[in-house]
C-alpha positions, 0 to 999 in steps of 0.5 A: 588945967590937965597936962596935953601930951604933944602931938609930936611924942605918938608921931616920933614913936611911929617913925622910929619903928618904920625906921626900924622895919626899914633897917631890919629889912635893909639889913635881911636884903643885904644878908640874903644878897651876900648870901647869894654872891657868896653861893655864886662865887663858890659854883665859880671856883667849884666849876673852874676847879672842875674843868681845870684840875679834873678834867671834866667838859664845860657842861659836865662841870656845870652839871656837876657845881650845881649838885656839889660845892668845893669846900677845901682845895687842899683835900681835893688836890689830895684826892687827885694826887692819890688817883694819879698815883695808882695810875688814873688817868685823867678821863678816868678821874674825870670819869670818877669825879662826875659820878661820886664828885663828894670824893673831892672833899674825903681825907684821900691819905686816911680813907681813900689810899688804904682801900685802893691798896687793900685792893692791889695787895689781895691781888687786884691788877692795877689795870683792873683795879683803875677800871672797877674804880671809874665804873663805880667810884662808889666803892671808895666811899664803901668802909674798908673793915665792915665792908671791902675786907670782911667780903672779901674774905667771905667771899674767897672761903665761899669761892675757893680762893683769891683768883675766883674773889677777883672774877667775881669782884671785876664782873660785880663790884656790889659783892664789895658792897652789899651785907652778904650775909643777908643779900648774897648768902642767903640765895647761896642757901636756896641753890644748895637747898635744891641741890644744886653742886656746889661747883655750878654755884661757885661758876654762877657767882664768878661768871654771872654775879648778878644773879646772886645779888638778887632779892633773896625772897623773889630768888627763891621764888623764881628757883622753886618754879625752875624746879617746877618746869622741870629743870634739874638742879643738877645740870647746868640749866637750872643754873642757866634758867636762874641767870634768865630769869635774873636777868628778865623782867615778868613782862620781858619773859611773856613777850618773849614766850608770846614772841615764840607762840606767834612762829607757831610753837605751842605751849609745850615746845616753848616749855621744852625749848627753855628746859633744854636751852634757857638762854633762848628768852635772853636772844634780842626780838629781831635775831629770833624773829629771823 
């Protein structure tokens, strides 16, 4: 007679592996639970730490652990500790931490402090110095040599000194921030290439910044047409029609224009009136409708 397998043996075999499958997902569920738990309870202690030592509102904070997970208290307290040296308050840090909350995780000692005190020692005033942080706490994650002193010091060549640097950084904290020699410069060359004197262009970048930082290819676009209308270079109105034009959108312009043609002036008075008076497109709708 041949030998019979037991009936038992393919039945084993099958129960072991459901046993497996059972135990492999026992053990994946687990993980996945544990996994969880673990997420939560760090949203709790970024949260608790967020509304406790931060300063920040319930819903802020709540807003805030869902983007960011606390890591280390000891360099969030660091980092705390180096604002409340340089005189932040706590509305400020909490100001700071709702924007750029990351920071809470940065060597505050190594990469935080020797920016802040690159900027008091270049003349920034405290006061100031506290104020452009909260606005745009991005400027601490900025690199100090490639970036905050290298423009600096472009900057204060371009502008003639230390006070000027310092207008033009309050009004526009990007100049910090950008490559100027591909962002900023680059619009600097258009305005001296249309003759414009170079003390309108230091005034434009102390008391409209912003205007600089523009595209350098739609920059040049719009001075060209500037010329075009027949705005000279060489007054204060061409600088005038470049803050206008920076400062509007294609769309904002013609409602405006059509805004001034439906009181009854022609294409030239419209033409003319922004020749003598750019600003004339920047005045809200309701205050040039009376």
């Amino acid at each position: 007679m041949g030998l019979r397998l037991p009936l038992r043996t393919p039945l084993r075999l099958c129960i072991t592996r459901d046993r497996c499958i059972q135990m492999h997902f026992r053990l994946l569920h687990g993980y996945t639970l544990k996994t969880q738990d673990t997420c939560s309870s760090n949203e709790g202690l970024t949260y608790s730490y967020l509304t406790s030592s931060c300063g920040l509102s319930p819903a802020a904070a709540l807003s805030v652990a869902q983007k960011f997970r606390l890591r280390n208290i000891e360099k969030a307290d660091s980092f705390l500790s180096v604002l409340t040296e340089h005189g932040f308050t706590e509305a400020q840090i909490a100001q700071v931490i709702t924007k750029a909350p990351s920071l809470l995780s940065s060597t505050a000692e190594k990469s935080i402090k020797p920016k802040l005190e690159f900027l008091l020692s270049v003349g920034l005033p405290s006061a100031a110095l506290v104020k452009i942080v909260s606005g745009n706490p991005f400027l601490l994650r900025t690199s100090l040599e490639r970036r905050l002193r290298t423009n600096f010091n472009i900057l204060k060549t371009f502008l003639g000194g230390a006070k000027e640097t310092i207008t033009a950084v309050c009004r526009a904290t990007r100049f910090l921030q950008h490559n100027l020699e591909e962002d900023v410069l680059p619009n600097v060359k258009t305005l001296e290439e249309h003759g414009v004197p170079r003390h309108r262009i230091v005034k434009l970048a102390t008391l409209y910044p912003r205007a600089l930082l523009r595209s350098p290819a739609l920059f040049r676009k719009e001075a060209a047409l500037l010329k075009e209308m027949g705005l000279d270079p060489h007054k204060a109105t061409f600088v005038h029609g470049i803050v206008v034009f920076c400062g509007l959108n294609n769309q904002s312009k013609v409602r405006k224009l059509q805004l001034y043609r439906s009181l009854g002036w022609s294409e030239e008075d419209c033409t003319l009136l922004f020749k003598k008076f750019p600003f004339c497109l920047l005045f809200r709708m309701k205050e040039s409708n009376e």
